[in-house]
DRENLUMNU-114130 format. One record per residue (C-alpha): residue number from 1; residue in one letter; chain; x, y, z. Coordinates in Angstrom, 3 decimals, decimal comma, padded with zeros to 6 digits. Example, Ala and Ser with C-alpha at 12.3 -4.5 7.8 and 13.67 -1.06 7.14 Angstrom:
<sites>
<site resi="1" resn="A" chain="A" c1="012,300" c2="-004,500" c3="007,800"/>
<site resi="2" resn="S" chain="A" c1="013,670" c2="-001,060" c3="007,140"/>
</sites>
This chain:
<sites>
<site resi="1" resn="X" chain="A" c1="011,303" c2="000,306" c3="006,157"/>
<site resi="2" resn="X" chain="A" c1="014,025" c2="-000,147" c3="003,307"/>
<site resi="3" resn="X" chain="A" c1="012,723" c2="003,000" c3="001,778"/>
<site resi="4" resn="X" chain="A" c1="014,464" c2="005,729" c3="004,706"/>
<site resi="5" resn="X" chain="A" c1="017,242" c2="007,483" c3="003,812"/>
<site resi="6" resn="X" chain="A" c1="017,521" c2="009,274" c3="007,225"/>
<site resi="7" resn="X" chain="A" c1="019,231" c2="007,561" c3="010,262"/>
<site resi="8" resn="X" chain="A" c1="017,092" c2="004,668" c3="012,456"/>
<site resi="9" resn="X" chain="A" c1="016,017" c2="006,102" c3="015,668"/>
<site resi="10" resn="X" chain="A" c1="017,291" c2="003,645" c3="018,698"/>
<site resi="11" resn="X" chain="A" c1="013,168" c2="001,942" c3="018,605"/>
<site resi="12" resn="X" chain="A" c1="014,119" c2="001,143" c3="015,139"/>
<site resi="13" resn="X" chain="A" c1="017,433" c2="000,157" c3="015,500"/>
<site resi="14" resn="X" chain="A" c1="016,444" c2="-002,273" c3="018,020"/>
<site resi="15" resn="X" chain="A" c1="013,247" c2="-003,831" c3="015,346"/>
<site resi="16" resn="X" chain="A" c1="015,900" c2="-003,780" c3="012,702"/>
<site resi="17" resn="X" chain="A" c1="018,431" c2="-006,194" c3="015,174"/>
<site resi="18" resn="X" chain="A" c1="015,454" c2="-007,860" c3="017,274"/>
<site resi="19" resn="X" chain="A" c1="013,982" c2="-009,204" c3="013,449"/>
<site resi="20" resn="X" chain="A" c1="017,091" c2="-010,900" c3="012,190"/>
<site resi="21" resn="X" chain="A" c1="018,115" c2="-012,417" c3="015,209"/>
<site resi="22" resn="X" chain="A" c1="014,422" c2="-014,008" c3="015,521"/>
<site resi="23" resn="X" chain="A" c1="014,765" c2="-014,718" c3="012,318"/>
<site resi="24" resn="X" chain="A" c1="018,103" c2="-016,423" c3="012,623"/>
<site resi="25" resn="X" chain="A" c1="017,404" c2="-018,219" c3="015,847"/>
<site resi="26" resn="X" chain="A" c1="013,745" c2="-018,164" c3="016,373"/>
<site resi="27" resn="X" chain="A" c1="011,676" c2="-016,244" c3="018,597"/>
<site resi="28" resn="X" chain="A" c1="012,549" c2="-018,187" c3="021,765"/>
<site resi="29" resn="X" chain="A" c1="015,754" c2="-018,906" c3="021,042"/>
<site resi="30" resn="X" chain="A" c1="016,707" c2="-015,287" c3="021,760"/>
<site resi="31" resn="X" chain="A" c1="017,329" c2="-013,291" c3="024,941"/>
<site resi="32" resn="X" chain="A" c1="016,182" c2="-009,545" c3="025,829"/>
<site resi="33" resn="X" chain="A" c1="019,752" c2="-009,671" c3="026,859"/>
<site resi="34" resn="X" chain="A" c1="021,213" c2="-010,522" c3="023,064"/>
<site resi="35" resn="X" chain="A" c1="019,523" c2="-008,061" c3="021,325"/>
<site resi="36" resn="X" chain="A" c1="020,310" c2="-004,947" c3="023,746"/>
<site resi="37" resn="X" chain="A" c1="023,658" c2="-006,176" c3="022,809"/>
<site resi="38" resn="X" chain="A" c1="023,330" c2="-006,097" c3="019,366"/>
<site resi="39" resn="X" chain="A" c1="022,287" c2="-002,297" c3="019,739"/>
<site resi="40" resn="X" chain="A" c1="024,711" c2="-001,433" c3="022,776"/>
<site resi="41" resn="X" chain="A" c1="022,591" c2="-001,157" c3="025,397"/>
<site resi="42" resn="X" chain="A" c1="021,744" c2="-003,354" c3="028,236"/>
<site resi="43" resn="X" chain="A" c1="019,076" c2="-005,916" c3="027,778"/>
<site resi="44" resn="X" chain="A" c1="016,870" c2="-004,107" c3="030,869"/>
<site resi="45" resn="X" chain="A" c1="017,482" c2="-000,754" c3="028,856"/>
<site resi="46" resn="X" chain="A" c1="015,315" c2="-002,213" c3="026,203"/>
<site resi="47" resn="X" chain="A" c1="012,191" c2="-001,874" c3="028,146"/>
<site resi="48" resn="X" chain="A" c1="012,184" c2="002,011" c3="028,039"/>
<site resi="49" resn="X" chain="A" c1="011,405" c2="001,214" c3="024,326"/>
<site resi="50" resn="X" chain="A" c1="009,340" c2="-001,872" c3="024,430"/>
<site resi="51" resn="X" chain="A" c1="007,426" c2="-004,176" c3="027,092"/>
<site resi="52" resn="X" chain="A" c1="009,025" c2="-007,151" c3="025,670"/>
<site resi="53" resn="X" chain="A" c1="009,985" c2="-009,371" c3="022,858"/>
<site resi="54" resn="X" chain="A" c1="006,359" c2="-010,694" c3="022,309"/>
<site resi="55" resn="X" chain="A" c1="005,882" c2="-006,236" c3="021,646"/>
<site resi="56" resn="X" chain="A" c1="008,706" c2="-005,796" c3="019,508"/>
<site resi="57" resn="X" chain="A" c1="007,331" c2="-008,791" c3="017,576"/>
<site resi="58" resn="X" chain="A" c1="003,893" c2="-007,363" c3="017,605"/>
<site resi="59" resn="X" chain="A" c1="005,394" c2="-003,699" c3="015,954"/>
<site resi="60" resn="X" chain="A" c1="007,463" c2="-006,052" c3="013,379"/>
<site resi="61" resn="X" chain="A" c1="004,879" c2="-007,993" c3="011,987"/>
<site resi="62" resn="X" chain="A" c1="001,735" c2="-005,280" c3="011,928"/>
<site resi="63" resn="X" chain="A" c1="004,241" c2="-002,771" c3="011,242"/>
<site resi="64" resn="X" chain="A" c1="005,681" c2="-004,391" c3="008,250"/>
<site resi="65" resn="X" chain="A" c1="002,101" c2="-005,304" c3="007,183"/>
<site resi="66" resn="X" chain="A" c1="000,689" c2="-001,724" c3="007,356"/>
<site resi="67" resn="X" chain="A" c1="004,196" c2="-000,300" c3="005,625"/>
<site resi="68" resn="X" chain="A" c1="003,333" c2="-002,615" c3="002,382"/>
<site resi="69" resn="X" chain="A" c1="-000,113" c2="-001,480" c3="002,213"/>
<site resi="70" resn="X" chain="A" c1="000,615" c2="002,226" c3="002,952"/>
<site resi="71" resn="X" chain="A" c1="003,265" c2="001,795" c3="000,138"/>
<site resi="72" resn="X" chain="A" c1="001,173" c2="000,403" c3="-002,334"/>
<site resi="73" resn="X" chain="A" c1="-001,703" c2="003,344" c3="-002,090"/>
<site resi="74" resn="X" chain="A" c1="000,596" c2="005,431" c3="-002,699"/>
<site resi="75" resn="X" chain="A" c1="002,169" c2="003,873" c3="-005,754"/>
<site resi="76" resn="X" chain="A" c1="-001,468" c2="004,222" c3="-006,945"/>
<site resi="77" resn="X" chain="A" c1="-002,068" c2="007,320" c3="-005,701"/>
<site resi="78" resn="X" chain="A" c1="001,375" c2="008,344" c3="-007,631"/>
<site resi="79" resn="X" chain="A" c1="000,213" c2="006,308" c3="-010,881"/>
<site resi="80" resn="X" chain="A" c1="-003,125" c2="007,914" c3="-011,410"/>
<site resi="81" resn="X" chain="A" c1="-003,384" c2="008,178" c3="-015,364"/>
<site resi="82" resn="X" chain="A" c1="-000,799" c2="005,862" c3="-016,032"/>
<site resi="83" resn="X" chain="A" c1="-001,209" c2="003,031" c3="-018,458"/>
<site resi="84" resn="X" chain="A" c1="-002,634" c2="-000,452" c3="-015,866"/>
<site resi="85" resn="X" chain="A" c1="000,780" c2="-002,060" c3="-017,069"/>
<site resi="86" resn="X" chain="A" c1="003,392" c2="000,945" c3="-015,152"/>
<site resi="87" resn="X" chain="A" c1="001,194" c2="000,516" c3="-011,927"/>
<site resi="88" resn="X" chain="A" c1="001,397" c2="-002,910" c3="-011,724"/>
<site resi="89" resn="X" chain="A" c1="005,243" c2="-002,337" c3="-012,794"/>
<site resi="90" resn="X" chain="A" c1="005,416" c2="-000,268" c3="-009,901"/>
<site resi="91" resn="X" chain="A" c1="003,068" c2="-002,462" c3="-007,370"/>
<site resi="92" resn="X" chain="A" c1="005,753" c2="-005,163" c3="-008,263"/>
<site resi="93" resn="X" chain="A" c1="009,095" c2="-002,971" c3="-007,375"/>
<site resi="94" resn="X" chain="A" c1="007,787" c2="-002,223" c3="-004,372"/>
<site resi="95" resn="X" chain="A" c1="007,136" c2="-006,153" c3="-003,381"/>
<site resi="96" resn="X" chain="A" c1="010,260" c2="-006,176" c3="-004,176"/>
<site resi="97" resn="X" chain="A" c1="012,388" c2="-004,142" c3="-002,252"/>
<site resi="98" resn="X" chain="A" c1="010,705" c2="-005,301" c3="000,701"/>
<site resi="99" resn="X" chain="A" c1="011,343" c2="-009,189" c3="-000,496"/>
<site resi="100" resn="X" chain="A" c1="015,192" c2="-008,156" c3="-001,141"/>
<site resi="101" resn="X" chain="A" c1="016,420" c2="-005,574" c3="001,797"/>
<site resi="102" resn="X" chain="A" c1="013,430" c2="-007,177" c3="004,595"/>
<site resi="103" resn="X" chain="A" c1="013,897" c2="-010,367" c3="004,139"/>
<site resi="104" resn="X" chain="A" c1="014,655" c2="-011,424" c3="007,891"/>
<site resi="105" resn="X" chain="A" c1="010,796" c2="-010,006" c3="007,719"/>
<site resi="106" resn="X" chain="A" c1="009,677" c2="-012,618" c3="005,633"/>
<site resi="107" resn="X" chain="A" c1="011,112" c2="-015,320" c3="007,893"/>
<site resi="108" resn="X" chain="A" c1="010,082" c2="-014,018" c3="010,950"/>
<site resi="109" resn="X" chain="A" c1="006,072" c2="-013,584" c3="009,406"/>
<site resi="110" resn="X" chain="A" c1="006,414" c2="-017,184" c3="008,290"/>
<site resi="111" resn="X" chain="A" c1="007,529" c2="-018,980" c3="011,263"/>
<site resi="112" resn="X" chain="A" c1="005,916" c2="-016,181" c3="014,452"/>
<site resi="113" resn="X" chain="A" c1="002,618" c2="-015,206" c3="013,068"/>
<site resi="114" resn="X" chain="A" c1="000,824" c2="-017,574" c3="015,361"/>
<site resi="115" resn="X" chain="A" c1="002,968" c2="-016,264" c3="018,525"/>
<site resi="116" resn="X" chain="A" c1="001,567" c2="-013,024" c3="018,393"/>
<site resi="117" resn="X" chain="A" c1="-001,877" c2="-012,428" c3="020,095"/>
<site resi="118" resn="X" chain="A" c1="-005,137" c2="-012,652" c3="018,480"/>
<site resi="119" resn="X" chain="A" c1="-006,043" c2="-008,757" c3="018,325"/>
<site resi="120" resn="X" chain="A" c1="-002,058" c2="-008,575" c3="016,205"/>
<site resi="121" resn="X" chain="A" c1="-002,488" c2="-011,266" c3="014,298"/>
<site resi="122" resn="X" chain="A" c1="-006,130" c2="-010,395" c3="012,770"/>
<site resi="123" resn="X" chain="A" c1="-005,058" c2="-006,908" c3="012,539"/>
<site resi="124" resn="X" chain="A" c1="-001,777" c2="-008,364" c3="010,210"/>
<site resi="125" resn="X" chain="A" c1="-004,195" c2="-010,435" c3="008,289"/>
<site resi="126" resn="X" chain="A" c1="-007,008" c2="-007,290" c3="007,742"/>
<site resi="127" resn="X" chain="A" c1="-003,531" c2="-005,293" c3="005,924"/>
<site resi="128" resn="X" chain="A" c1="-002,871" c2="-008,488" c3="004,151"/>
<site resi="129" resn="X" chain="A" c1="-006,344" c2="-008,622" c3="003,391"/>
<site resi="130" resn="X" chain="A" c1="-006,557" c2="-005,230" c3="002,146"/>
<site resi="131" resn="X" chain="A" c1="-002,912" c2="-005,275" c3="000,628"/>
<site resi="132" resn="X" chain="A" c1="-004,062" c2="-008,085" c3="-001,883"/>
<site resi="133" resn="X" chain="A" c1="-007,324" c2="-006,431" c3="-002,533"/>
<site resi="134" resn="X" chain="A" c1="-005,228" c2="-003,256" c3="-004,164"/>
<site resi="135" resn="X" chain="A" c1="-003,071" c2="-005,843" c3="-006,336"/>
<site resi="136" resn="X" chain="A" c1="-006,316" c2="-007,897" c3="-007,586"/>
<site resi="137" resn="X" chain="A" c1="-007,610" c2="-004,862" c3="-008,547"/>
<site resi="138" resn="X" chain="A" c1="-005,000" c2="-003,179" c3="-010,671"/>
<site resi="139" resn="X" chain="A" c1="-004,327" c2="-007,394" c3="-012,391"/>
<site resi="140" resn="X" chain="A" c1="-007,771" c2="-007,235" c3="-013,527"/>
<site resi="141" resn="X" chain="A" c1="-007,641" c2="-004,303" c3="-015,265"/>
<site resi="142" resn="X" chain="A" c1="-004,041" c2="-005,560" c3="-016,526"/>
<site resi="143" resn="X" chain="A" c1="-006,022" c2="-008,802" c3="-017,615"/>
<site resi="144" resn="X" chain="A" c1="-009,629" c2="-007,875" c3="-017,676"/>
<site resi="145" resn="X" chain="A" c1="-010,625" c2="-011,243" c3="-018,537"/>
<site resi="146" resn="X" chain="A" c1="-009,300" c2="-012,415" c3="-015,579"/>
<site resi="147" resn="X" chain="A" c1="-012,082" c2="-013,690" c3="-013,381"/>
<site resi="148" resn="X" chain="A" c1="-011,825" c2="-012,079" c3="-009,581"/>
<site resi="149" resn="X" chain="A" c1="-010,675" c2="-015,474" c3="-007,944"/>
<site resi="150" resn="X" chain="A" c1="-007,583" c2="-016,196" c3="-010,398"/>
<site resi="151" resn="X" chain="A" c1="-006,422" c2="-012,773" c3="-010,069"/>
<site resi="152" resn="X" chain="A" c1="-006,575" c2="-013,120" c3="-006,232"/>
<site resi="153" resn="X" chain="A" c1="-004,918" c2="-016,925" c3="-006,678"/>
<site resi="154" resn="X" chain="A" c1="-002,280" c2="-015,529" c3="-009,091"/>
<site resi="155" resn="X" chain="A" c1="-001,475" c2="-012,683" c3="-006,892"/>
<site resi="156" resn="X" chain="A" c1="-001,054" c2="-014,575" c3="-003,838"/>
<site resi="157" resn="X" chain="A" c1="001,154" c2="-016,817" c3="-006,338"/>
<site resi="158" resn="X" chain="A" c1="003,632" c2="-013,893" c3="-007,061"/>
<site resi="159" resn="X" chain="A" c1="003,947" c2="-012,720" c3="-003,530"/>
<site resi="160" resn="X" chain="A" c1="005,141" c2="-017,283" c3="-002,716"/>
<site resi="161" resn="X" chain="A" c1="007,288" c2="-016,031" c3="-005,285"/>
<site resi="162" resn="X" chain="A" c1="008,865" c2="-012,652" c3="-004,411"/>
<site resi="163" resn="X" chain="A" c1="008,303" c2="-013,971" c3="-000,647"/>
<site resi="164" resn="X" chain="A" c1="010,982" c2="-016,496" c3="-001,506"/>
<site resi="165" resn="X" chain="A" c1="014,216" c2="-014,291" c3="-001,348"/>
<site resi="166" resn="X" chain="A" c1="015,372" c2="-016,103" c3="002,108"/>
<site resi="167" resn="X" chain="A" c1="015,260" c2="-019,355" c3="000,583"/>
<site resi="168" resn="X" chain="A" c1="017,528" c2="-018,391" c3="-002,100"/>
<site resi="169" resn="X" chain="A" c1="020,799" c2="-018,087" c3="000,067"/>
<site resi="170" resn="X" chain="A" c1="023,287" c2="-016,630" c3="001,696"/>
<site resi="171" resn="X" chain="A" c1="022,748" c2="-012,189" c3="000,881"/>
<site resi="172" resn="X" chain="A" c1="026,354" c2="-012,352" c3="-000,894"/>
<site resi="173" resn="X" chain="A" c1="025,327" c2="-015,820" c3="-003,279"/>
<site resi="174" resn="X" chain="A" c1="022,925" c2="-013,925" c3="-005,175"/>
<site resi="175" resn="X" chain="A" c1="023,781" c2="-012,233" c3="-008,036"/>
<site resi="176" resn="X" chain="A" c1="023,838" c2="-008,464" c3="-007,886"/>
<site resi="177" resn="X" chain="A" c1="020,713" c2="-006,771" c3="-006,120"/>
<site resi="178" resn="X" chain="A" c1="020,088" c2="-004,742" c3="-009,606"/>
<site resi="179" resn="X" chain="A" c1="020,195" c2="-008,268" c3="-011,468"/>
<site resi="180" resn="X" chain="A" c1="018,268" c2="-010,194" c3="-008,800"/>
<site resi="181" resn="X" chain="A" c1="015,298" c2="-007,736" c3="-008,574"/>
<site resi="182" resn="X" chain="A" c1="015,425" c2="-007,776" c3="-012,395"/>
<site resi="183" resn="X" chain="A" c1="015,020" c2="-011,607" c3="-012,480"/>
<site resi="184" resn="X" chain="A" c1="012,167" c2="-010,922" c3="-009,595"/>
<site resi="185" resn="X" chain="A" c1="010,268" c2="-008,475" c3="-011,764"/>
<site resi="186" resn="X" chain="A" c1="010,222" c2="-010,403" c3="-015,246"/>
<site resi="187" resn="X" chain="A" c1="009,183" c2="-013,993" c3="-013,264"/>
<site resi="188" resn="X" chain="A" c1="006,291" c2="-012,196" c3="-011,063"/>
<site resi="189" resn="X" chain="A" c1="004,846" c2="-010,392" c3="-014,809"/>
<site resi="190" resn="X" chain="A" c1="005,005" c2="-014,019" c3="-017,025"/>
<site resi="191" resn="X" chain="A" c1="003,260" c2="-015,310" c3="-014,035"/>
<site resi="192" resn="X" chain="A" c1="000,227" c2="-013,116" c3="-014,272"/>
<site resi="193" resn="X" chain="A" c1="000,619" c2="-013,080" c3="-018,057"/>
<site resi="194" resn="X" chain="A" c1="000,825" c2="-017,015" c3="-017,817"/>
<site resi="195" resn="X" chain="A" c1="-002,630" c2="-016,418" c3="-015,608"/>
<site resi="196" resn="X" chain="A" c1="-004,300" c2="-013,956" c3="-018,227"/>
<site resi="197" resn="X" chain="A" c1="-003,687" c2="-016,657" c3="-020,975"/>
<site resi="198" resn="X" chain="A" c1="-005,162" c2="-018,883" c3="-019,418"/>
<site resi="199" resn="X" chain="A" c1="-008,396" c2="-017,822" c3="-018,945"/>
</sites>
């Protein structure tokens, strides 16, 4: 999502204002009505695009599932031959843009997940599932004496970490986003070296 350079289509545009405002307000606490007029367009005019809110929730939270996962093949796909080390460098960055410019996401996984049905929701948690898999892989071979079931604890560690960029205030009380992704990447790396010295 944070990755386009090219204008949001109106379907987008619509994810992009329907997330924060569930974020903000919750997922009830928001009319079809508001968010049409956060895009400018009538709140019936948002049914040519989506059957309803619980469907534009549905698109948020698989979407932003299968967007992570897609990302991070391809950050392997892009590192092939490079040192363990650069592609979990790069495994991390990507976390992290999503943690910094989707963070209404974040919010929205943590307190909806349950709302959406039960075909969504185990399809979210199969990309999760898979998503994790790529990152235990690549910290093993980081930290090859990392047993299988640390790696997976320490990488769901990191993403409690990176995940926590709406709990650290206001967008504009954060240092610069340069500075804050820095501080990101160096805390999510001495955590899994912290986990590789341990073992």
């Amino acid at each position: 999502m944070a990755t386009r350079t090219d204008a949001p289509t109106r379907r987008e545009q619509i994810l992009k204002e329907a997330a924060r405002l569930f974020a903000e307000r919750g997922f009830h606490g928001v009319g079809v009505d508001e968010i049409g007029a956060a895009v400018g367009i009538s709140g019936p005019g948002l049914y040519r695009h989506f059957a309803g809110k619980d469907a534009m929730l549905a698109e948020l939270l698989v979407g932003i599932s299968g967007q992570l996962l897609t990302g991070a093949k391809r950050r392997l796909a892009e590192a092939d031959g490079v040192a363990p080390e650069a592609v979990l460098d790069s495994l991390i960055e990507g976390h992290i843009d999503f943690a910094l410019d989707d963070r209404p996401l974040i919010t929205l996984h943590d307190r909806e997940l349950d709302r959406l049905r039960d075909s969504d929701r185990k399809l979210v948690r199969q990309l999760q599932r898979q998503y994790v898999e790529l990152w235990v892989e690549v910290v093993r071979e980081v930290y090859p004496a990392l047993a299988e079931p640390t790696a997976r604890s320490a990488v769901h560690s990191v993403f409690g970490l990176l995940n926590s960029t709406p709990h650290l205030g206001r967008p504009g009380s954060l240092p610069g986003r340069g500075a804050t992704a820095e501080l990101l990447h160096r805390m999510a790396r001495g955590a899994f070296a912290a986990a590789g010295a341990a073992e």
